[in-house]
TIPA-337931 format. One record per residue: residue in one letter; x, y, z of N, C-alpha, C in turn. Coordinates in Angstrom, 2 decimals, padded with zeros to 5 digits. Example, Ala and Ser with C-alpha at 12.3 -4.5 7.8 and 13.67 -1.06 7.14 Angstrom:
# TIPA-337931
 aa     n_u     n_v     n_w    ca_u    ca_v    ca_w     c_u     c_v     c_w
  A  013.19 -005.69  007.80  012.30 -004.50  007.80  013.20 -003.30  007.80
  S  012.85 -002.25  007.08  013.67 -001.06  007.14  012.90  000.03  007.87
# end
This chain:
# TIPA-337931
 aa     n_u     n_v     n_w    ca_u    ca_v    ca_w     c_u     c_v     c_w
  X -017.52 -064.89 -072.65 -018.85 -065.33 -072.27 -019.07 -066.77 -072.74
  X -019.81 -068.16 -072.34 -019.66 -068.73 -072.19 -021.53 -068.95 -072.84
  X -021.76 -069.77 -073.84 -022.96 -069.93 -074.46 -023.52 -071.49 -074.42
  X -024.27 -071.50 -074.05 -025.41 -070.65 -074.43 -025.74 -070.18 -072.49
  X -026.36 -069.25 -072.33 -026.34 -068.33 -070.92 -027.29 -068.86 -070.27
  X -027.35 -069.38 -068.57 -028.27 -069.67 -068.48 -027.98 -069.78 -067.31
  X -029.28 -069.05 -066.32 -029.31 -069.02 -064.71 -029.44 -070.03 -063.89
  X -028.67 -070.24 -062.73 -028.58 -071.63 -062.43 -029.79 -071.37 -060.77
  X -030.51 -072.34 -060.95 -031.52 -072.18 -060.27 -031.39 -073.68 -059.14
  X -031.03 -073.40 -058.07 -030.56 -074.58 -057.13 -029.59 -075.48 -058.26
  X -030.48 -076.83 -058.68 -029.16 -077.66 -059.47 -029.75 -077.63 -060.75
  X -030.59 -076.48 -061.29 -031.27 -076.38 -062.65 -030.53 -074.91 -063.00
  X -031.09 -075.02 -064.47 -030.60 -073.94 -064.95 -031.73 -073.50 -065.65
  X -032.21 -072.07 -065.79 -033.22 -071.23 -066.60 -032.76 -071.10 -068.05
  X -032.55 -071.13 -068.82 -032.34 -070.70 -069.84 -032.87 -068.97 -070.16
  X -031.53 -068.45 -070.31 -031.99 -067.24 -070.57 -032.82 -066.65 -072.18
  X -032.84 -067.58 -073.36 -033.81 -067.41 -073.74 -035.00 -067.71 -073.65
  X -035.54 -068.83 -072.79 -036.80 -068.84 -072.21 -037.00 -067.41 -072.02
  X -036.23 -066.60 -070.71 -037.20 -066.11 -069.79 -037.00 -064.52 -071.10
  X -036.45 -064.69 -072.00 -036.27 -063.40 -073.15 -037.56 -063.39 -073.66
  X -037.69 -064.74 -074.09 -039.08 -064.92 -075.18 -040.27 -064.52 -074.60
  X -040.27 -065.02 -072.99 -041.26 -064.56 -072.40 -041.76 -063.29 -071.93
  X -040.60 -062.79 -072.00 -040.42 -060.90 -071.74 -041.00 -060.47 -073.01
  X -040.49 -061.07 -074.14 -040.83 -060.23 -074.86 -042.33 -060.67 -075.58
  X -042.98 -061.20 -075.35 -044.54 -061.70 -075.44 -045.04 -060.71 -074.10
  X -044.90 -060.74 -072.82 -044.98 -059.68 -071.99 -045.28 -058.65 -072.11
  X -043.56 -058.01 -072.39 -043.66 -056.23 -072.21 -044.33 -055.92 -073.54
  X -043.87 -056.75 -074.78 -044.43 -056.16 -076.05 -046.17 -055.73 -076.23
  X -046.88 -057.05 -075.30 -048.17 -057.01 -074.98 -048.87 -055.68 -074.11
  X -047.93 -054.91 -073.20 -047.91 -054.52 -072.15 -047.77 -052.79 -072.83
  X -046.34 -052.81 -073.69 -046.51 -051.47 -074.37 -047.86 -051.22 -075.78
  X -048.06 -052.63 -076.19 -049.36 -052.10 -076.85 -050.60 -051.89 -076.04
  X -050.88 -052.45 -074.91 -051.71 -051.62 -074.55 -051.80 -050.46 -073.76
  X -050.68 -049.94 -073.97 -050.08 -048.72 -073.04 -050.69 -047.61 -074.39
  X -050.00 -047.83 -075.51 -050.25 -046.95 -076.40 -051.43 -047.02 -077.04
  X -052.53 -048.08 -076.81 -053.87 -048.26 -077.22 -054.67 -046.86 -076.43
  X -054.31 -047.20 -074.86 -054.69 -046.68 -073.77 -054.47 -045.16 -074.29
  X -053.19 -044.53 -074.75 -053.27 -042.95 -075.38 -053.24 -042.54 -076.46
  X -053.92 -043.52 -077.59 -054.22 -043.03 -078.78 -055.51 -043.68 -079.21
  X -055.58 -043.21 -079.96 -057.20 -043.61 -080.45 -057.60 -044.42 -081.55
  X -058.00 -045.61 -080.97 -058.22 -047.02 -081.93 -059.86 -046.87 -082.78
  X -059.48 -046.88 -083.80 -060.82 -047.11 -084.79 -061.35 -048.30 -084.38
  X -060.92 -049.23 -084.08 -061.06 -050.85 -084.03 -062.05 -051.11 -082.22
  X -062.80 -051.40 -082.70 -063.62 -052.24 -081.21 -062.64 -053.20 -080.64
  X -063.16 -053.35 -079.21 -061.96 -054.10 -078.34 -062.36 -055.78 -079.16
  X -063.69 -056.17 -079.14 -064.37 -056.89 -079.76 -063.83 -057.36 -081.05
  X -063.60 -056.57 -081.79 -063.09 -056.89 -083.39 -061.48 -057.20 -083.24
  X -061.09 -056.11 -081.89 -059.31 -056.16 -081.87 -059.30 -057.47 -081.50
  X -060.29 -058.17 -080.55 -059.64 -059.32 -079.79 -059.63 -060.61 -081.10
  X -060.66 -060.70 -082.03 -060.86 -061.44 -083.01 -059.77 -061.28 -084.40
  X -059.29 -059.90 -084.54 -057.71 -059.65 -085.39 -056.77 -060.30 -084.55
  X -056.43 -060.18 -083.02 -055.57 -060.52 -082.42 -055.59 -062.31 -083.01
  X -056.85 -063.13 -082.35 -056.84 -064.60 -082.54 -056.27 -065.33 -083.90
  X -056.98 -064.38 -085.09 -056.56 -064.75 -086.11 -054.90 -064.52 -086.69
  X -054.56 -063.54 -085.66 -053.15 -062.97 -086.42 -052.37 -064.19 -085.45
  X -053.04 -064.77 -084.33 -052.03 -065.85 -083.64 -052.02 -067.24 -083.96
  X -053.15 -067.42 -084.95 -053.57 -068.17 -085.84 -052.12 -068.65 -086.80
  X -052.71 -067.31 -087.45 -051.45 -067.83 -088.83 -050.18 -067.73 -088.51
  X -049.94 -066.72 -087.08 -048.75 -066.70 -087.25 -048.16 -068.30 -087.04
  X -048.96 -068.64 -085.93 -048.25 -070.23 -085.58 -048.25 -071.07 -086.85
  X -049.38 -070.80 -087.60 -049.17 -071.93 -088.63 -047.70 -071.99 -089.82
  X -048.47 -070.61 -089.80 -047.07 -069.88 -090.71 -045.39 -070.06 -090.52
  X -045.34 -069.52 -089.01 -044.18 -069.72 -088.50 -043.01 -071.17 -088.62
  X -044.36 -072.31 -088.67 -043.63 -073.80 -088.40 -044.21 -074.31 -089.61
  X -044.56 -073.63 -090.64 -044.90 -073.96 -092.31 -043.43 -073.99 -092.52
  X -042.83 -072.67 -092.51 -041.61 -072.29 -093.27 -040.50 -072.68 -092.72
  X -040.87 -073.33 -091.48 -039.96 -073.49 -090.88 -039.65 -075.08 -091.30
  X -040.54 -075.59 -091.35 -040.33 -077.07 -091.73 -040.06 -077.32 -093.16
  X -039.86 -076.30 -093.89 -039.94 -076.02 -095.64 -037.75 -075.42 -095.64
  X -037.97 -075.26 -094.51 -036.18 -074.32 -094.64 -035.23 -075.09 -095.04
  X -035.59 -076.72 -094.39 -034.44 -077.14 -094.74 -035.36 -078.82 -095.64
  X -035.20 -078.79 -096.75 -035.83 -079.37 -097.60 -035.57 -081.19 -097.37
  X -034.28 -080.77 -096.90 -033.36 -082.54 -096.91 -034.18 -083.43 -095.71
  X -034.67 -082.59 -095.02 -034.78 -083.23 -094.11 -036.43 -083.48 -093.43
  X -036.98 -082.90 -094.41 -038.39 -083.71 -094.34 -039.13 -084.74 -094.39
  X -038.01 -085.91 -094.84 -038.82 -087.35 -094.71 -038.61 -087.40 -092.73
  X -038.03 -086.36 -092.40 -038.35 -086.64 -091.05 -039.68 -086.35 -090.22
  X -040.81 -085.46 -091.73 -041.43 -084.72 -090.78 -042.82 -085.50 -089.99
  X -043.03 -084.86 -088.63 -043.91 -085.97 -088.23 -044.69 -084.46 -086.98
  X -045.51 -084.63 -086.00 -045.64 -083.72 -085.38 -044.75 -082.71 -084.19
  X -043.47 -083.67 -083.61 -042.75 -083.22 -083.39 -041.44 -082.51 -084.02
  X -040.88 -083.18 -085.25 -040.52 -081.97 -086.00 -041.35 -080.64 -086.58
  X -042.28 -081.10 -086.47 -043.29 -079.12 -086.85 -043.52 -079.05 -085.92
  X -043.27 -079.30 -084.29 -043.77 -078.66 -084.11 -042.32 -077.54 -083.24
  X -041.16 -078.56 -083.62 -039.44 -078.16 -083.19 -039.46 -077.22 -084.12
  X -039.72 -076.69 -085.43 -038.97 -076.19 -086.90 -039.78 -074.78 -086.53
  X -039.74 -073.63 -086.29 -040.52 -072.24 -086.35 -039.65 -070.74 -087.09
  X -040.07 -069.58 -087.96 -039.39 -068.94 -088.09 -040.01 -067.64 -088.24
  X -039.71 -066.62 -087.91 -040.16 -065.65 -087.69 -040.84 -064.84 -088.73
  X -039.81 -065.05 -090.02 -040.91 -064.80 -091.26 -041.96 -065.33 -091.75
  X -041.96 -066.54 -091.65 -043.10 -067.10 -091.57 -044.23 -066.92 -090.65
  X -043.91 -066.65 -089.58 -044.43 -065.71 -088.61 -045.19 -064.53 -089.05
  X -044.73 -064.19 -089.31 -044.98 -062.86 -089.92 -046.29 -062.54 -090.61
  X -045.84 -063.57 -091.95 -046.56 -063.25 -093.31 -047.86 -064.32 -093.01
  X -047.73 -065.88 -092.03 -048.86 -066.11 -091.44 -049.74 -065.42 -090.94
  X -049.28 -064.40 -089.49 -050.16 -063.65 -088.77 -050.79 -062.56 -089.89
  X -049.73 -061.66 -091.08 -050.84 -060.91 -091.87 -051.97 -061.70 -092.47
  X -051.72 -063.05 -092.98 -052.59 -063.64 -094.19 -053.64 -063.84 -092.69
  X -053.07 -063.95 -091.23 -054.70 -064.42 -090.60 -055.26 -062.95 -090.35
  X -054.52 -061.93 -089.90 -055.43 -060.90 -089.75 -056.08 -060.17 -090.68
  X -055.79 -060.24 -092.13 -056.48 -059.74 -093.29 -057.97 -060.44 -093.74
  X -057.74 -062.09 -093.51 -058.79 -062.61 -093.62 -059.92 -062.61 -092.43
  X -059.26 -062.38 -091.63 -060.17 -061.67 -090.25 -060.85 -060.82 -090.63
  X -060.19 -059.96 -090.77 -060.82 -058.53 -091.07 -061.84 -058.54 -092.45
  X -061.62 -059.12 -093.07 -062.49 -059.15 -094.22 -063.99 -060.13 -094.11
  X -063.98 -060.83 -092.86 -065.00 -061.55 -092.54 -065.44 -060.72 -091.37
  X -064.60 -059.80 -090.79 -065.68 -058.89 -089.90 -065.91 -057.16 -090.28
  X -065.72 -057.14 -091.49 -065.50 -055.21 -091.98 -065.09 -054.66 -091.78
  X -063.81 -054.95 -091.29 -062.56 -053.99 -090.71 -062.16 -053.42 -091.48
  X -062.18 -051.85 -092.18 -061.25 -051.96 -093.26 -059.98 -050.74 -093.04
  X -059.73 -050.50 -091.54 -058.80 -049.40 -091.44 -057.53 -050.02 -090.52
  X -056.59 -049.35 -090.68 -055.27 -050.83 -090.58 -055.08 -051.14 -089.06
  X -055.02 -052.41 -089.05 -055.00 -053.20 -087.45 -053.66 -052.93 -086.72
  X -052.39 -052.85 -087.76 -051.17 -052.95 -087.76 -050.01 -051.68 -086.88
  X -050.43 -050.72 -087.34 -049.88 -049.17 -087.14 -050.01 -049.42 -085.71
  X -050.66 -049.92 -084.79 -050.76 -049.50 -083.56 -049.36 -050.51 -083.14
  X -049.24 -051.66 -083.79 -048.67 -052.94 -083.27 -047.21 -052.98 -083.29
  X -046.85 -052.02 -084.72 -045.38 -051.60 -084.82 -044.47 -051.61 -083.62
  X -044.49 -050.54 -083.16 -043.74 -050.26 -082.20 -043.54 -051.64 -080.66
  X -044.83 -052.26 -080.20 -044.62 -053.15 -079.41 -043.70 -054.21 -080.05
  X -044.15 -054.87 -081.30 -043.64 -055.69 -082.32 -041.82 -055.38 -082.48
  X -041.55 -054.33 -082.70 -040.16 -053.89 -082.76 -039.63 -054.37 -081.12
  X -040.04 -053.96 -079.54 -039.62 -054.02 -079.01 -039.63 -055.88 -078.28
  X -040.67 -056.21 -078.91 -040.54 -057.88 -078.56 -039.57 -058.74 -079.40
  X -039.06 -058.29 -080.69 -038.21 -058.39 -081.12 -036.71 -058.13 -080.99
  X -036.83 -057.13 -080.59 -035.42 -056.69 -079.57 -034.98 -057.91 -078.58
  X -035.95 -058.09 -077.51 -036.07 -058.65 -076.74 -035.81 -060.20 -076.98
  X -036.72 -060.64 -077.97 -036.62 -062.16 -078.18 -035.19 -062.35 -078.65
  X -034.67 -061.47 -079.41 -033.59 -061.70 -080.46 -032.40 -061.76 -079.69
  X -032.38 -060.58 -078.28 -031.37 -061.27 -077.29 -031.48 -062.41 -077.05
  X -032.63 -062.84 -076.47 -032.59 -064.24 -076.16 -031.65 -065.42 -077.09
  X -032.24 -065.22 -078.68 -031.52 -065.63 -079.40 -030.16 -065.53 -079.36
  X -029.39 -064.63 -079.21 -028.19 -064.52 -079.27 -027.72 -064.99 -078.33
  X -028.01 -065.01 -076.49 -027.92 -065.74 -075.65 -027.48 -066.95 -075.53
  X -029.17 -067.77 -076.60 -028.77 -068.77 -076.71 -027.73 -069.69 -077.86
  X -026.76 -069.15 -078.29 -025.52 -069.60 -078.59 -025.92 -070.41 -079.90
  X -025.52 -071.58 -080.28 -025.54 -072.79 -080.87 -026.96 -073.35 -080.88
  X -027.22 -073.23 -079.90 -028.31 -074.42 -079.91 -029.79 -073.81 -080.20
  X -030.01 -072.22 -080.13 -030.89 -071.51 -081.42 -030.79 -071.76 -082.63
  X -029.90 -072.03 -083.69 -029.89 -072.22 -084.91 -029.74 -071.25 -086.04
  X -029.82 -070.16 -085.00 -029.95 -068.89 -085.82 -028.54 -068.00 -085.98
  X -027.33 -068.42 -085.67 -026.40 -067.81 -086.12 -025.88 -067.62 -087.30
  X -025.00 -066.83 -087.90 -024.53 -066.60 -088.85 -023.02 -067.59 -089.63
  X -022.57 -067.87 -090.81 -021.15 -068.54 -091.09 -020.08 -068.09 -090.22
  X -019.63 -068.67 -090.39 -017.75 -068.13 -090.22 -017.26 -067.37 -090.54
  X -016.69 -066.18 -089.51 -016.16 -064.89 -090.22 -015.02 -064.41 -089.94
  X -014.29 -064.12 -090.08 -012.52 -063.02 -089.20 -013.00 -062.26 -088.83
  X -014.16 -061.36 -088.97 -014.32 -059.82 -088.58 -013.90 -059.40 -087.39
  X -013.39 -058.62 -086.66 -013.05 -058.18 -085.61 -014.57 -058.58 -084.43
  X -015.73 -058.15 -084.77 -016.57 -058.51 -084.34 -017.38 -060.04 -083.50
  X -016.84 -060.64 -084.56 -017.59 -061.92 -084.89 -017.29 -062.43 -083.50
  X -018.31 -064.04 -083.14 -018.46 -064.40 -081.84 -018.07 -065.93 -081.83
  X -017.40 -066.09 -081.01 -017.44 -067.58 -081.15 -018.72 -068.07 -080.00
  X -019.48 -069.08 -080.30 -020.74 -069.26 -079.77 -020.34 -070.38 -078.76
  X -019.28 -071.49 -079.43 -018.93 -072.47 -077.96 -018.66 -073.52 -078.98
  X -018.27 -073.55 -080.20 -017.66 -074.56 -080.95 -015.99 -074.21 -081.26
  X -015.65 -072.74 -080.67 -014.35 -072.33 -081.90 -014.33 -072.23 -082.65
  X -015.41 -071.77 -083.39 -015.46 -071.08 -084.98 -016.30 -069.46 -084.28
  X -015.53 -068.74 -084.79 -015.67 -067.10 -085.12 -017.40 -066.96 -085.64
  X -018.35 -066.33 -085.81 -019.19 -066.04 -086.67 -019.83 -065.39 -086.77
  X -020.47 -064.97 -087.64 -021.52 -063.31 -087.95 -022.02 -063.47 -086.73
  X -022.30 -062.50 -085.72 -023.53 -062.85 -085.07 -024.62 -062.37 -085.56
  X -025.47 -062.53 -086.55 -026.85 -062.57 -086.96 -027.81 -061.83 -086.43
  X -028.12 -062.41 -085.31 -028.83 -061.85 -084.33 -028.68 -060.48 -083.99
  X -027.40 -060.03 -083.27 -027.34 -058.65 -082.83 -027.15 -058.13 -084.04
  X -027.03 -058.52 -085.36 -027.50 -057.46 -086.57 -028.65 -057.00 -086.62
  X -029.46 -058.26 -086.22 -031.09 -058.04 -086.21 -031.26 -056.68 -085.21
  X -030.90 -057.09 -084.41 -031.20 -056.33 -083.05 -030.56 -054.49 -083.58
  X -029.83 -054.64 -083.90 -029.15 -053.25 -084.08 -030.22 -052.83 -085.94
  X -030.46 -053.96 -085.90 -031.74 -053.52 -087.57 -032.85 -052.60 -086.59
  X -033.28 -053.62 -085.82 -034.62 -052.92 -085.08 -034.29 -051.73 -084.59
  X -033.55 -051.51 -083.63 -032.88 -049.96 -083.27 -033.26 -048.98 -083.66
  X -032.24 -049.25 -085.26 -032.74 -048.08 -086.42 -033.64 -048.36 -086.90
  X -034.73 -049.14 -086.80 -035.65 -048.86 -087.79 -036.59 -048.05 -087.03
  X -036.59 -048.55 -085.37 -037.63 -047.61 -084.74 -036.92 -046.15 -084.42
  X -035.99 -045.66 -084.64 -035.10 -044.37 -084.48 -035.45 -043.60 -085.98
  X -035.85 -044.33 -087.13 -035.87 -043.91 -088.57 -037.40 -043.55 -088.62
  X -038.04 -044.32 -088.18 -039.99 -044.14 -087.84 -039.68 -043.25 -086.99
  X -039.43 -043.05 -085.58 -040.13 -041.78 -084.77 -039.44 -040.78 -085.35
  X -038.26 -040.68 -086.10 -037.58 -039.36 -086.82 -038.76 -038.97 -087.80
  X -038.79 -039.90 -088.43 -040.02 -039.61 -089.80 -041.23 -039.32 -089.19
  X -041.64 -039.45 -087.89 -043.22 -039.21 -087.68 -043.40 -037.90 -087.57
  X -042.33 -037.20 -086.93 -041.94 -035.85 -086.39 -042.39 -034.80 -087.49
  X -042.12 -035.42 -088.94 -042.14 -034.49 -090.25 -042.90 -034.71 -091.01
  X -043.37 -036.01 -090.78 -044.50 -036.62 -091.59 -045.66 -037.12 -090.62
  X -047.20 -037.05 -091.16 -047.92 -038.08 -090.93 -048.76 -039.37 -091.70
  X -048.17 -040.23 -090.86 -048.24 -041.64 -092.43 -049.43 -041.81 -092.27
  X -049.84 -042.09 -093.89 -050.85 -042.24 -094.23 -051.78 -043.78 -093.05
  X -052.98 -044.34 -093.27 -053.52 -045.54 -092.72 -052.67 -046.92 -093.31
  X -051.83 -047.49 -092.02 -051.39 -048.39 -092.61 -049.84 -048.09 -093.23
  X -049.75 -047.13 -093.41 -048.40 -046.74 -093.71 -047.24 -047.19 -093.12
  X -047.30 -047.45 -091.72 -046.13 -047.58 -090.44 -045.93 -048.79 -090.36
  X -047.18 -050.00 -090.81 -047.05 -051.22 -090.59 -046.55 -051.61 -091.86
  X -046.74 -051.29 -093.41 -046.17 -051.34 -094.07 -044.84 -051.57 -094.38
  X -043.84 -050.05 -093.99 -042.74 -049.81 -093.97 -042.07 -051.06 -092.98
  X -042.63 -050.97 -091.81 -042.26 -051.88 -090.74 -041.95 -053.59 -091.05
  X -043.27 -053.95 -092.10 -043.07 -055.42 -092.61 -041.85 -055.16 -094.11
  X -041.65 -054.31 -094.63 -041.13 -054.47 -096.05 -039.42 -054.48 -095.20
  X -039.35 -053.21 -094.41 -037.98 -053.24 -094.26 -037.41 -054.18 -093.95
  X -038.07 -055.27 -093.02 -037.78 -056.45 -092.23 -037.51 -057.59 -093.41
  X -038.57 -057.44 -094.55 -038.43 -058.56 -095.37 -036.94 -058.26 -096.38
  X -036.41 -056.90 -096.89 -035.72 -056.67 -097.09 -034.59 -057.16 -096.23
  X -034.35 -056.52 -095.01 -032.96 -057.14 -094.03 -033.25 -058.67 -093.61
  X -034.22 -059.37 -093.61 -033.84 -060.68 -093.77 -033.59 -061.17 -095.21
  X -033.76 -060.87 -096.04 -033.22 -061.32 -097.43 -031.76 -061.17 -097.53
  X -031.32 -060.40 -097.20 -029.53 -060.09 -097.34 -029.13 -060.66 -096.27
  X -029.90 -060.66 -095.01 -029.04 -061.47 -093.99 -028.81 -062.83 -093.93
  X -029.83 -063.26 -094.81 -029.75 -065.28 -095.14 -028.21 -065.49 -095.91
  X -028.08 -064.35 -096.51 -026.92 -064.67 -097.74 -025.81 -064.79 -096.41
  X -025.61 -064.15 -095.30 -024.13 -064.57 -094.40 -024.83 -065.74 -092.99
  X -025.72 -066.74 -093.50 -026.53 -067.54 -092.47 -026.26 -068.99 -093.16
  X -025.68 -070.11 -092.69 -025.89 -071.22 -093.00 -027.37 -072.02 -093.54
  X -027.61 -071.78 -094.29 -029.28 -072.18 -094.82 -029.05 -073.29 -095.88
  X -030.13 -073.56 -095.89 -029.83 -074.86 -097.24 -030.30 -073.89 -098.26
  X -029.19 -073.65 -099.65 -029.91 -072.86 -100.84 -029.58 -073.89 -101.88
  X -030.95 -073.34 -102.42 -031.25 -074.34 -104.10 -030.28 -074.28 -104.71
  X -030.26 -074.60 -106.18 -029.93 -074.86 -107.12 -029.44 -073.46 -107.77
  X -030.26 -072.94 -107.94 -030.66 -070.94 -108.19 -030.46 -070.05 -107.60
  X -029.15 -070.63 -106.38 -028.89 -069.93 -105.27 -029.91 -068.83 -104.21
  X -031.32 -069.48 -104.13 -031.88 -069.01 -102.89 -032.13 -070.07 -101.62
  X -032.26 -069.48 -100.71 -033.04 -070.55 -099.50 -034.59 -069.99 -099.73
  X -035.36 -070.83 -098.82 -036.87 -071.07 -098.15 -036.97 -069.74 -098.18
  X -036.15 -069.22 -096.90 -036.24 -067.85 -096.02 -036.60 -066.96 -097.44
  X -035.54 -066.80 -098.38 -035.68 -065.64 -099.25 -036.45 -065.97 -100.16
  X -037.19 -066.72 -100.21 -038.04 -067.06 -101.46 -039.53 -066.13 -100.50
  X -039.63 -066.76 -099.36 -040.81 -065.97 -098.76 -040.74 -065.14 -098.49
  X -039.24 -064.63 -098.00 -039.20 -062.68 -098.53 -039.76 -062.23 -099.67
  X -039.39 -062.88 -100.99 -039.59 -062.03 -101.68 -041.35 -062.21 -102.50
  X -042.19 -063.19 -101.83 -043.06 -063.31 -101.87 -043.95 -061.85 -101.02
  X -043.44 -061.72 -099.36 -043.82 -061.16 -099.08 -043.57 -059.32 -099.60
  X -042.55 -059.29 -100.22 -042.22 -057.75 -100.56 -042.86 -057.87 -102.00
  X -042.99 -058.58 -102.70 -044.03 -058.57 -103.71 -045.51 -058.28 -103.28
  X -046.22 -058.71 -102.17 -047.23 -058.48 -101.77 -047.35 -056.76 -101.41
  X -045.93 -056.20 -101.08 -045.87 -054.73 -100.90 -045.86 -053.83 -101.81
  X -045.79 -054.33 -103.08 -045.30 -053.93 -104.61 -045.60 -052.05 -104.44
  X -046.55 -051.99 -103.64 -047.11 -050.25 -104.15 -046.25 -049.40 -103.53
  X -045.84 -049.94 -101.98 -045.04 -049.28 -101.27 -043.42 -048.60 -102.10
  X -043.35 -049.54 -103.23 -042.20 -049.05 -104.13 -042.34 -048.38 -105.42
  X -043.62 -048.27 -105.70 -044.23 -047.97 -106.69 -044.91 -046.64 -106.39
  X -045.43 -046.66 -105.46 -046.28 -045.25 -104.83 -045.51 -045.00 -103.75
  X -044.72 -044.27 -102.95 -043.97 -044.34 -101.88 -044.99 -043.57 -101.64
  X -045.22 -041.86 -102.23 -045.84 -040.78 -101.88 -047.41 -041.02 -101.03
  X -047.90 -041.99 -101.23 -048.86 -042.37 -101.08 -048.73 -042.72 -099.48
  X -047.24 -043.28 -098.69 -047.37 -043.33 -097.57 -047.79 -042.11 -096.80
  X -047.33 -040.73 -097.76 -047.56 -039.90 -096.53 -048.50 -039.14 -096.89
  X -049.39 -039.13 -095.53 -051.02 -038.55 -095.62 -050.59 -036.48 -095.31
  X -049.56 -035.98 -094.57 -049.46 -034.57 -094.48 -048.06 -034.57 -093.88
  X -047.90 -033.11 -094.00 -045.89 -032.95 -092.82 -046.91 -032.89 -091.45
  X -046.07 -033.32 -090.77 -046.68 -033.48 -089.03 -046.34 -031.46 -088.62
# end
């Protein structure tokens, strides 16, 4: 296969992670309101649409905070077009919670926004993360140099983790490990979005260690420092596990 992939449209070419990213902003949008539509939201459409703004809020800010923080050397470059080139998904992340918490606390929301979002969230991730892998080299997001039987060469001749479809095969199981567990359990409020953000901050922390990143002095990068900011913010989830589950289903 030949990277980075991309549909040739008369004498242009689509980029097949364009049209990934856009699928997966799409369908992901498309299955949450599929499952809004057959389960039952505590949340006014009103209050949802104002969690939604704020969670797209931080995520953007968030996303191209950390992203412009990843690689330290190279910030006397920064200007509005490098932030607005530099974005990362954890940062992503822990932006969109810090905007939808403060949302919610300026409109009295106090039952979790999140649990419904899981599952779309997992599958736009799927989705985007092909894209990523698609796009070869010139995503940024691949893994070192490896022998593994596996490993990909992207279009330089070097072998390497592919990163990405780790991600992708993370998400898999994590949504195969949730609908197993829902079957026997019912999680407590907030429980699903929980598990959903910790596991993620966990498998990106170990996955930076086989990722070309700039790491300190103290051997961390950016990436894992705001992991472990964000799984500190989870502290109870490891402390109280029992507490996730509200009854056996």
């Amino acid at each position: 296969m030949h990277f980075p992939v991309n549909i040739p449209v008369g004498k242009s070419q689509i980029p097949v992670h364009f049209i990934c990213e856009t699928l997966a902003y799409f369908l992901g949008y498309r299955y949450y309101v599929y499952l809004r539509r057959h389960n039952t939201d505590q949340i006014s459409d009103g209050n949802r649409l104002l969690i939604f703004i704020g969670a797209a809020f931080g995520a953007f800010v968030g996303s191209h905070i950390v992203g412009v923080l990843e690689n330290p050397a190279l910030l006397p470059r920064f200007g509005l077009i490098y932030f607005m080139g530099n974005k990362t998904i954890v940062g992503g992340m822990l932006g969109g919670l810090i905007g939808v918490e403060l949302t919610k606390k300026q409109i009295g929301v106090t039952v979790s926004s999140g649990d419904m979002m899981v599952y779309p969230l997992i599958l736009a991730m799927i989705i985007g993360r092909t894209g990523c892998l698609l796009a070869g080299l010139e995503d940024g997001t691949y893994g070192i140099a490896s022998n593994l039987p596996w490993a990909i060469d992207f279009g330089d001749g070097i072998r390497r983790h592919p990163t990405n479809l780790y991600e992708i095969l993370f998400w898999l199981m994590l949504w195969l490990v949730l609908k197993v567990w829902e079957k026997r359990y019912q999680f407590a409020n907030g429980a699903r979005f929980k598990l959903f953000m910790v596991s993620y901050l966990l498998f990106r922390f170990w996955v930076e260690i086989i990722k070309p990143d700039y790491f300190f002095g103290f051997g961390l990068s950016v990436i894992q420092l705001v992991c472990i900011v964000g799984i500190l913010y989870y502290y109870k989830v490891f402390l109280y596990p029992s507490k996730l589950i509200k009854a056996y289903a």
